[in-house]
C-alpha positions as CSV (number, residue, x, y, z in Angstrom):
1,X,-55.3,11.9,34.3
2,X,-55.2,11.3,38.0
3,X,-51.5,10.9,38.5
4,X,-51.4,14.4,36.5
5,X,-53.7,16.0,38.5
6,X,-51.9,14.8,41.8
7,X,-48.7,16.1,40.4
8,X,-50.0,19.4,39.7
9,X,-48.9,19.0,35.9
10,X,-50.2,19.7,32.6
11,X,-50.0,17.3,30.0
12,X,-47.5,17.9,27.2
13,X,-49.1,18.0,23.9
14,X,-46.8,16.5,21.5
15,X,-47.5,18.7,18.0
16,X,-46.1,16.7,14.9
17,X,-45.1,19.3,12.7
18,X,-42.8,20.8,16.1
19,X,-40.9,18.1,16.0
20,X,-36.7,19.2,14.2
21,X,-34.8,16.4,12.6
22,X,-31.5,16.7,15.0
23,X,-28.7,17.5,13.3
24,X,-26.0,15.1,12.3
25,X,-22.2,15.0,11.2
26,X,-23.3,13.6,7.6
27,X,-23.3,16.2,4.8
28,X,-26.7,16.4,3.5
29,X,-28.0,13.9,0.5
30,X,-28.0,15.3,-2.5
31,X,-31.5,15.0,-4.2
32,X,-31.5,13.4,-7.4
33,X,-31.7,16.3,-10.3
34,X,-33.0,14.8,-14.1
35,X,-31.8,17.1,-16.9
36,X,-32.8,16.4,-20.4
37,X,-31.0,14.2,-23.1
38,X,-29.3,15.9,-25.5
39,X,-29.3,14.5,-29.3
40,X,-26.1,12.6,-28.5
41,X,-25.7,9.3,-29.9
42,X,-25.8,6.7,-26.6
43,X,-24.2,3.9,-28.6
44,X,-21.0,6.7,-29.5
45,X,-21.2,8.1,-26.0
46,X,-20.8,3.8,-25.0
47,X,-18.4,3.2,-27.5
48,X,-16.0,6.2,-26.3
49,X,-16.4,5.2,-22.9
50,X,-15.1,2.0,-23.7
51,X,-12.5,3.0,-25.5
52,X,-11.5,5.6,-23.1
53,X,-11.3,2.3,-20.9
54,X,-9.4,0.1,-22.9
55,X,-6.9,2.9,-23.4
56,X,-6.5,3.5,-19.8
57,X,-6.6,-0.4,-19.4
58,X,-3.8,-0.8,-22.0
59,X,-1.6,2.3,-21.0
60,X,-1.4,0.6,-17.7
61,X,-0.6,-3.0,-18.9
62,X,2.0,-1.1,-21.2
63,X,4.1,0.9,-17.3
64,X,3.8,-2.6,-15.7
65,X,6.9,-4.8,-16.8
66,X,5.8,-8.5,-16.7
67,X,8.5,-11.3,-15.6
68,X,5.9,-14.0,-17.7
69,X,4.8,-13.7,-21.4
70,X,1.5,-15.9,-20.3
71,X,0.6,-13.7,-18.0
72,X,0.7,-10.8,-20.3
73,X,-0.9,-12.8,-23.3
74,X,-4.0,-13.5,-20.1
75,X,-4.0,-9.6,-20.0
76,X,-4.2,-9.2,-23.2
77,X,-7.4,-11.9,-23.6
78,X,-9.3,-11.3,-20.1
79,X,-9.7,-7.5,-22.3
80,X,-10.9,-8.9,-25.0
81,X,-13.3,-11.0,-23.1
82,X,-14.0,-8.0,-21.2
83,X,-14.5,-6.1,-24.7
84,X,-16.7,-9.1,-25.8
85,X,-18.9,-8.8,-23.1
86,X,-19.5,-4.9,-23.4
87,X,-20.9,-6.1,-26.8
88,X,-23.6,-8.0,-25.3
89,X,-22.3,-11.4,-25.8
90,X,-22.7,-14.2,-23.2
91,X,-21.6,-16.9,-22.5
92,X,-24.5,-19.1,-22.8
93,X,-24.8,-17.5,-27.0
94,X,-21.5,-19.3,-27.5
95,X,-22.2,-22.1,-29.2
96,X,-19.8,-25.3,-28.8
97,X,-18.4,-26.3,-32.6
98,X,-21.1,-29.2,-33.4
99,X,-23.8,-26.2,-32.2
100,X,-22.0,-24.3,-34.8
101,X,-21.6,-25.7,-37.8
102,X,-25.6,-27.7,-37.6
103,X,-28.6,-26.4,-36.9
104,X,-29.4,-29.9,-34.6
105,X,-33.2,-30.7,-33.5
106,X,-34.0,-33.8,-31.4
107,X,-31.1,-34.0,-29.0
108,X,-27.6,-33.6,-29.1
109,X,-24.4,-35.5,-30.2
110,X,-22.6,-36.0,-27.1
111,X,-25.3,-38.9,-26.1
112,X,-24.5,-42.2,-24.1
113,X,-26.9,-43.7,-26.4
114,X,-27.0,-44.9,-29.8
115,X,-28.6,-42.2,-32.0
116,X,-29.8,-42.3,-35.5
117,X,-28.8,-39.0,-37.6
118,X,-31.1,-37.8,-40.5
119,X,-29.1,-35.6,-42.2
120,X,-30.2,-33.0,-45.0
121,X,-28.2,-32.5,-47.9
122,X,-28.0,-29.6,-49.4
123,X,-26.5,-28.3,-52.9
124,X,-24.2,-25.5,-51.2
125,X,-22.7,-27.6,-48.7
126,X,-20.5,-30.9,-48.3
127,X,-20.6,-32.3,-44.6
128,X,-21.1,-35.7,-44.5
129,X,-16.9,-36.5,-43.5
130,X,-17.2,-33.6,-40.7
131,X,-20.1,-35.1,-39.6
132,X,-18.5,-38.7,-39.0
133,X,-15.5,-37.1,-37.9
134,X,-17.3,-35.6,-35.3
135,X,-19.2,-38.2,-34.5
136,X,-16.0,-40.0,-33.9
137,X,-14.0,-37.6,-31.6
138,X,-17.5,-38.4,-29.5
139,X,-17.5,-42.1,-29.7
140,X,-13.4,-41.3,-28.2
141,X,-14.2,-39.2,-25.4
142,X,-17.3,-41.6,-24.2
143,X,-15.6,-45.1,-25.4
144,X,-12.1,-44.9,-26.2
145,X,-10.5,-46.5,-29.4
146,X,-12.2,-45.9,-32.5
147,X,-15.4,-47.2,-34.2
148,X,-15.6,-48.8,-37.0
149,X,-16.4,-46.9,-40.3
150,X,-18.8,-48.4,-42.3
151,X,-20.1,-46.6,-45.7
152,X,-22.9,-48.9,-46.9
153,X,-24.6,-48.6,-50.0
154,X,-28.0,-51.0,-51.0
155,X,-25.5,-53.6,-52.9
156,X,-23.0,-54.4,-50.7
157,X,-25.7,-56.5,-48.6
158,X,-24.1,-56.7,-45.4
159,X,-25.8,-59.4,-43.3
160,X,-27.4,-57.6,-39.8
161,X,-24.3,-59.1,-37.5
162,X,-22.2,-57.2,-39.8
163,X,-24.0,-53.7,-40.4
164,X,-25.3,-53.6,-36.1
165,X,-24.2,-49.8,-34.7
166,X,-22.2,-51.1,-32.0
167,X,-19.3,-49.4,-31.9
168,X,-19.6,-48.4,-35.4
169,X,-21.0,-45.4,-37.8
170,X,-22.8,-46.6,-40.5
171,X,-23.7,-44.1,-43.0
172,X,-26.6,-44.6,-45.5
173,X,-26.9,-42.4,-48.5
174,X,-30.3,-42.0,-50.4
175,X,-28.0,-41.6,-53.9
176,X,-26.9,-45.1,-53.0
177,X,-29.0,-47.1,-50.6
178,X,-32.4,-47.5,-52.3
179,X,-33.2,-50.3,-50.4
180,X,-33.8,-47.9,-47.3
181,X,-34.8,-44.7,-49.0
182,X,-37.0,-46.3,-51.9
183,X,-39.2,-42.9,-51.4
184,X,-36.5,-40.9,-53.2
185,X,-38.4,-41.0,-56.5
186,X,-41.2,-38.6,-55.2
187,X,-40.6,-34.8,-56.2
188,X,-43.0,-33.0,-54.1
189,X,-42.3,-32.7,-50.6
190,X,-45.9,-32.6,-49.5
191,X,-46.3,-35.9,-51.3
192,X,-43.9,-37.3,-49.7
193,X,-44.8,-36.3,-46.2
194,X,-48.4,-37.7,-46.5
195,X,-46.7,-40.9,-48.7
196,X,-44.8,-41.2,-45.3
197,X,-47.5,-40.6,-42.6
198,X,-50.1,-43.4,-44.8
199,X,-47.5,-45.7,-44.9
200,X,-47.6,-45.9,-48.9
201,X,-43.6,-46.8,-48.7
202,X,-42.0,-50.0,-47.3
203,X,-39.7,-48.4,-45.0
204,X,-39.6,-51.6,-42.4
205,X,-36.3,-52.6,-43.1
206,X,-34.9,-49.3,-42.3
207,X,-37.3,-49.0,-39.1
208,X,-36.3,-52.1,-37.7
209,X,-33.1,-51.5,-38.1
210,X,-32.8,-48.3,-36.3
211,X,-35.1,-50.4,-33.7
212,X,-32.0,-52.4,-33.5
213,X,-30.6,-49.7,-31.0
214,X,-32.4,-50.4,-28.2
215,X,-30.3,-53.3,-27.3
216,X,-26.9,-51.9,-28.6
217,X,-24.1,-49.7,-26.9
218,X,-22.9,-46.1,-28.2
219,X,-23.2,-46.3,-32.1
220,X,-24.7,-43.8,-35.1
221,X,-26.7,-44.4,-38.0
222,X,-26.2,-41.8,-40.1
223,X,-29.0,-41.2,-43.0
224,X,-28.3,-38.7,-45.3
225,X,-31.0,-37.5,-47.3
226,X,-31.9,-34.9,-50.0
227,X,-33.4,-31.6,-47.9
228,X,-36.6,-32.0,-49.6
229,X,-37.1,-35.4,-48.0
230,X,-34.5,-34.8,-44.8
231,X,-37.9,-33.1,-42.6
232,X,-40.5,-35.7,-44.0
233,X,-37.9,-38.6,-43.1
234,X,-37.0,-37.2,-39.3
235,X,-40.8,-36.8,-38.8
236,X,-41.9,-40.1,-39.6
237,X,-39.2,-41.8,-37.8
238,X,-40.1,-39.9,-34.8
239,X,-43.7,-40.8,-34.6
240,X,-43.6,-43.8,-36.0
241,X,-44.6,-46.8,-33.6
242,X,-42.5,-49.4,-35.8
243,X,-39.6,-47.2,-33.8
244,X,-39.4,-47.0,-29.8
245,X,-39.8,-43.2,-28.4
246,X,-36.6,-43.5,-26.5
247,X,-34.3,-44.2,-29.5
248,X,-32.6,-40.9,-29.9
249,X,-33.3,-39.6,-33.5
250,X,-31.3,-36.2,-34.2
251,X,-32.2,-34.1,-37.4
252,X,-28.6,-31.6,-38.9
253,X,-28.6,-29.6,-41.0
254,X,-25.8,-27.4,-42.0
255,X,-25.7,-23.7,-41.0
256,X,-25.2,-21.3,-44.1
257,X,-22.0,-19.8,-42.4
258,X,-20.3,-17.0,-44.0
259,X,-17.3,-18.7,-46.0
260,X,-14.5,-16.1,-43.8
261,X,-16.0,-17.6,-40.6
262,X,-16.1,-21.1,-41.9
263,X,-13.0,-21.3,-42.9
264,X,-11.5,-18.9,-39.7
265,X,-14.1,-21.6,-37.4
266,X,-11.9,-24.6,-39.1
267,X,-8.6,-23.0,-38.8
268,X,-9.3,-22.6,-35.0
269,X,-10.4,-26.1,-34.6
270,X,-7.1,-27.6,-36.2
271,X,-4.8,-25.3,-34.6
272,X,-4.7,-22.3,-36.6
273,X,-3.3,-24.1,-39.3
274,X,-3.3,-22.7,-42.7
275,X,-6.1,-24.6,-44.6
276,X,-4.6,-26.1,-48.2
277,X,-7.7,-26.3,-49.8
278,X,-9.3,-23.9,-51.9
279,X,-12.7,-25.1,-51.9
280,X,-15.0,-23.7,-49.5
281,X,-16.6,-27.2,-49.0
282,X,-16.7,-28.0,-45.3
283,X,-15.6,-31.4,-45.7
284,X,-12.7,-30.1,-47.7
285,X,-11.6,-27.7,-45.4
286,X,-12.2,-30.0,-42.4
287,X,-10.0,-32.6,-43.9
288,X,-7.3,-30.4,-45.3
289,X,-7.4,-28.8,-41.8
290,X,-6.7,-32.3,-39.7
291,X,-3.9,-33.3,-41.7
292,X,-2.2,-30.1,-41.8
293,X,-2.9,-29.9,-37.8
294,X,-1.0,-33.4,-37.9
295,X,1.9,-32.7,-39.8
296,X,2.3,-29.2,-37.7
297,X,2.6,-31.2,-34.2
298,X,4.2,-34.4,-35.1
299,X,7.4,-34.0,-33.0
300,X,11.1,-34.0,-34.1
301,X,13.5,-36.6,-33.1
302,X,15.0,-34.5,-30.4
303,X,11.8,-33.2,-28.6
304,X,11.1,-37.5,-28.3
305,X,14.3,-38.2,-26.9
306,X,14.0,-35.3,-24.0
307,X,10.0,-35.7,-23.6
308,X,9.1,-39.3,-21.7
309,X,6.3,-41.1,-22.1
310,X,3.5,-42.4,-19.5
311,X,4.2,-46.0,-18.3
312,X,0.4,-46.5,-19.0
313,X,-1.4,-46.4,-22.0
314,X,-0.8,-42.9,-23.8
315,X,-2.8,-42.1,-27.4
316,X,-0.2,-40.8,-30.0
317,X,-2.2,-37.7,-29.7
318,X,-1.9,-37.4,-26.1
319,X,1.6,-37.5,-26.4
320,X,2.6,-35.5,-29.6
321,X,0.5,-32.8,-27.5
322,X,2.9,-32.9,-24.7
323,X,5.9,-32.8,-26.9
324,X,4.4,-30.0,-28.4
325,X,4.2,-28.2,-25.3
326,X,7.7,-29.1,-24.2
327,X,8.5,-27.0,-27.3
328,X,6.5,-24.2,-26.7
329,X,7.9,-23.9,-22.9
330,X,11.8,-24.4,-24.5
331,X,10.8,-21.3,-27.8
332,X,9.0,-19.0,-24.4
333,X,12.4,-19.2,-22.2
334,X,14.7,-18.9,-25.0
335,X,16.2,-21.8,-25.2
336,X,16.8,-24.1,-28.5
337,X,16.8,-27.8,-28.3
338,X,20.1,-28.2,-30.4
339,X,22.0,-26.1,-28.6
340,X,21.5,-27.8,-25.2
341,X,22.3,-31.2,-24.1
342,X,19.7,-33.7,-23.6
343,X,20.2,-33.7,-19.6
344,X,19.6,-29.7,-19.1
345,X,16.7,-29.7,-20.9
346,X,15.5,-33.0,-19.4
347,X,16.1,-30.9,-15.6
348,X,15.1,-28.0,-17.3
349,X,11.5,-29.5,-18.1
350,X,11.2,-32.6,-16.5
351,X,7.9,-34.9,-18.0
352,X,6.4,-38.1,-16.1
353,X,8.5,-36.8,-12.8
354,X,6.5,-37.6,-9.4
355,X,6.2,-34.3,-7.2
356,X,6.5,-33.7,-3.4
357,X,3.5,-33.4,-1.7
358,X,0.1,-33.8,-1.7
359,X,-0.4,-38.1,-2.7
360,X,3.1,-37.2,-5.1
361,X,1.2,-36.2,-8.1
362,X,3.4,-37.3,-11.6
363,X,2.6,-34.4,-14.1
364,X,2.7,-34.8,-17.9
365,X,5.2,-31.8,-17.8
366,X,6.9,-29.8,-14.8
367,X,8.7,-26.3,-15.7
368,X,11.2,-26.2,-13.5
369,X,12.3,-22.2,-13.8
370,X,8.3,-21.5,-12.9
371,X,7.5,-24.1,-11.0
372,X,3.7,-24.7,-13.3
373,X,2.9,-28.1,-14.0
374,X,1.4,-29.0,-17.3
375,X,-1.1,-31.3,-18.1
376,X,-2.8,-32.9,-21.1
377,X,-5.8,-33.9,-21.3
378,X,-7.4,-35.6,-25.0
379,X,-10.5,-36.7,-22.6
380,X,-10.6,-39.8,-24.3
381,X,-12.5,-43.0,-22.6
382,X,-13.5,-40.1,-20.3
383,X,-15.6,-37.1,-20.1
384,X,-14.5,-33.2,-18.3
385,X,-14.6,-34.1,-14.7
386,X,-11.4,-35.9,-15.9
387,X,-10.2,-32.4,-15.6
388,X,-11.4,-31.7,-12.1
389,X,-10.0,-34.9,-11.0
390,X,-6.3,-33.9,-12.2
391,X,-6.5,-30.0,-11.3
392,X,-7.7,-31.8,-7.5
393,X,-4.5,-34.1,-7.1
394,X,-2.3,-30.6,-6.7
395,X,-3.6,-29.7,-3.5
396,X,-1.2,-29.3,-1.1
397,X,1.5,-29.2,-3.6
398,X,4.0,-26.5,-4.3
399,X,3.0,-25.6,-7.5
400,X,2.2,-22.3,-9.0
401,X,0.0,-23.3,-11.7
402,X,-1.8,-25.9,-12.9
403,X,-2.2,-25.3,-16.8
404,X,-4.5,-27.7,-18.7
405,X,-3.7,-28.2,-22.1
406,X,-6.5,-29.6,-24.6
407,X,-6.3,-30.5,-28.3
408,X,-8.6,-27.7,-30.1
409,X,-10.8,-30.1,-31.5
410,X,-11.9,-31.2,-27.4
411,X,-11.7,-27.7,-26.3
412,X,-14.2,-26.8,-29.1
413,X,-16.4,-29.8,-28.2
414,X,-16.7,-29.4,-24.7
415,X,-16.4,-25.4,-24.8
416,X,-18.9,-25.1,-22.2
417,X,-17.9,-27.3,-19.8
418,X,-14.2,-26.0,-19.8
419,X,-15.4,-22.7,-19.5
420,X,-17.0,-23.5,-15.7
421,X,-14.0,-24.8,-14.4
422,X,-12.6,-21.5,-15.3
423,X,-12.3,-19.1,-12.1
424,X,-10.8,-15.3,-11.8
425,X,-8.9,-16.0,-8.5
426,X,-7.6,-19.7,-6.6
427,X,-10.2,-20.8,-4.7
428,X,-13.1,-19.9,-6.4
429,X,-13.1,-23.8,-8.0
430,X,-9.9,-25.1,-7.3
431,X,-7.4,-24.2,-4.7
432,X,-4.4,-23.7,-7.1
433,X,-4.2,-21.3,-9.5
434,X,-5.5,-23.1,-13.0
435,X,-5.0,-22.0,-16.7
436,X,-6.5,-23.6,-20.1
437,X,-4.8,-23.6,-22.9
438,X,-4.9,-25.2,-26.3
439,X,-2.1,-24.9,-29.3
440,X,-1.5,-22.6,-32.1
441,X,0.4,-25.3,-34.8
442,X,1.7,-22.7,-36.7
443,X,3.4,-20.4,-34.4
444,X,3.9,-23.5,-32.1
445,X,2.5,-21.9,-29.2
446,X,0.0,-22.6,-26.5
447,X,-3.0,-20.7,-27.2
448,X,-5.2,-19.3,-24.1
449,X,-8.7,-20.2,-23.6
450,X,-9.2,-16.6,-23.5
451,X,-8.2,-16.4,-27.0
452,X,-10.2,-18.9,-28.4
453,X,-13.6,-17.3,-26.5
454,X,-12.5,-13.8,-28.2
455,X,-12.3,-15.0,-31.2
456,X,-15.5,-17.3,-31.0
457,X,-17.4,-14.3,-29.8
458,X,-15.8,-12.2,-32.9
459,X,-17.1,-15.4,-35.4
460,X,-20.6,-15.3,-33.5
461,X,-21.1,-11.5,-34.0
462,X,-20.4,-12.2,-38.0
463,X,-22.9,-14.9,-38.3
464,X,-25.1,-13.8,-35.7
465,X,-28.2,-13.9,-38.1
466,X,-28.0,-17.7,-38.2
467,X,-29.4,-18.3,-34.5
């Protein structure tokens, strides 16, 4: 106060409510105003929105002239995804195919280990062929070759060196194999269960042998049992302590799918392929589906004289696949194989050619007009980061695109882990620009990932009870 006195001055007294907000260039904010709902129906009000979108989405992807039918089929698939999405589906509800056709407790299929299946049978449903096959399209991608099939019933007697799961899937039925399932007489499932827990039945034989897995590579024992029993069967072998706890024993059970998405799910897993058979038996459809899918992409004469093959080992599979694409490139551009000589369309589409840059990649295919590479990938004897690996070894190369072709049967197996490599714009994952693809046999075409998502989604929504 003494330096105010000596100045002669008063004191300013600073009054709150005096002080004026200074005035800005910045129109003032609008206050938030809350008026009252009408009876309008949100999910129509969504639904036109959405469409309103789509219309506008589609109007403009119809002005816009595209140079490359893939890119317009991506347009066409990144709306359905986006249409799939507005419905509330995510990616993490899509289920990958062995997800979809078995309700699966204990694990999953694509183990390292040896695992012991207890399979329920049911009266509706016929699974047990779909069930190896699967299990062998696994034992491919984790061990290459094949396994050995063995279908054992109680008489054949098999010494243990001849029945071990190495390598092998051994399937034991309860109609046939009485000297593992000698509980099969019971009727009532509670009787069973307890039966099981008080060790009334001799069930060592079988224990021990699925004890056998502890020192054996990749295998399956598959025990198929009636679904009254199926529950009692994986429960006792679970807590038993004539069986280690980390041996790997799976229960399935097969979803009651609507027979339209079965049959569409099938389709989609061999190629789109129309299905023969008119049962609507899984196992039927599932085989009819394979052999169709083999007889759609088996190549012609001429495609094999213009498509080479790698100087390594190649699967038949791997390289019907890239015949098959050669073919699809040639029917996109235009061009039929008859009509041109074997040397344009060799330059045309060159396959097993070593590139410029980068370490000199050699691609499965190059498409000389667009400059995209093609590659195929079966993942056997490997698992997806096979795929990173090849996507990788086009850095610094003058490539366009980098398009990854699977078989549909892979793609619907490892679903999830394809879908992470995905990315919207280069650099995101990988620094080229990448596309998936798998085939449509009957048009012989290369069908998007994008597709196959849509129409997964579209089969979800249908059964979407089941989960």
């Amino acid at each position: 106060m003494r330096i105010w006195e000596n100045a002669k001055l008063e004191p300013i007294a600073v009054d709150y409510c005096s002080i004026e907000q200074p005035e800005i260039g910045l129109p003032a904010r609008p206050l938030l105003s809350v008026t009252e709902i009408e009876d309008n129906d949100p999910v129509s009000e969504l639904d036109s929105r959405s469409s309103t979108q789509t219309t506008s989405e589609e109007s403009t992807s119809g002005a816009s002239t595209s140079t490359d039918a893939s890119d317009s089929n991506l347009s066409q698939a990144t709306t359905s995804a986006t249409d799939t999405e507005q419905e509330g589906i995510t990616p993490d509800q899509l289920h990958e195919l062995d997800e979809f056709l078995f309700d699966i407790d204990g694990g999953a299929l694509d183990s390292y280990d040896p695992l012991c299946i207890v399979a329920a049978k049911t009266p509706d449903e016929e699974y047990k062929q779909t069930l190896e096959t699967l299990c062998r399209e696994q034992f491919r991608q984790l061990n290459g070759g094949k396994p050995l099939a063995s279908l054992l019933a109680d008489s054949e007697g098999e010494a243990l060196e001849n029945t071990r799961v190495q390598n092998r899937i051994v399937s034991y039925d309860d109609a046939s194999s009485e000297e593992y399932f000698d509980f099969v007489s019971e009727i009532n499932g509670d009787e069973i269960r307890t039966s099981l827990r008080e060790g009334e039945f001799d069930l060592s034989k079988l224990t021990s042998r699925i004890d056998e897995f502890f020192s054996e590579t990749l295998g399956y024992l598959l025990l198929f049992a009636n679904e009254q029993y199926a529950p009692a069967l994986h429960d006792y072998l679970r807590s038993t302590d004539d069986v280690r706890e980390t041996t790997q024993i799976l229960s399935v059970r097969p979803r009651p799918l609507p027979e339209d998405v079965k049959r569409e799910l099938v389709r989609l897993a061999w190629g789109n392929v129309s299905l023969e058979s008119d049962s609507q038996k899984l196992d039927r459809l599932f085989h009819s589906g394979e052999d169709e899918f083999r007889k759609a992409i088996q190549p012609s004469g001429a495609l094999e004289e213009i498509t080479a093959r790698d100087e390594g080992e190649e699967s038949r599979l791997h390289y019907w696949i890239k015949c098959f694409t050669v073919e699809a490139l040639l029917k996109r551009d235009g061009v039929a194989v008859q009509e041109e000589s074997r040397i344009d369309l060799k330059e045309r589409i060159p396959t097993e050619t070593e590139l410029r840059g980068g370490g000199n990649p050699r691609p499965d295919i190059y498409h000389e007009p667009s400059r995209e590479v093609y590659e195929v990938e079966t993942l056997y004897e490997t698992d997806h980061k096979k795929i990173t690996r090849t996507i990788d070894k086009y850095e610094g190369v003058n490539v366009k695109r980098v398009n990854v072709v699977l078989p549909n049967l892979t793609c619907l197996r490892n679903l999830g882990a394809v879908r992470r490599k995905t990315q919207e714009e280069p650099g995101e994952m990988f620094h080229n620009e990448v596309r998936f693809w798998t085939l449509d046999a009957v048009e012989q075409e290369l069908l998007a990932l994008e597709d196959v998502v849509s129409r997964l989604a579209d089969l979800y929504n249908r059964s979407e009870k089941l989960w």
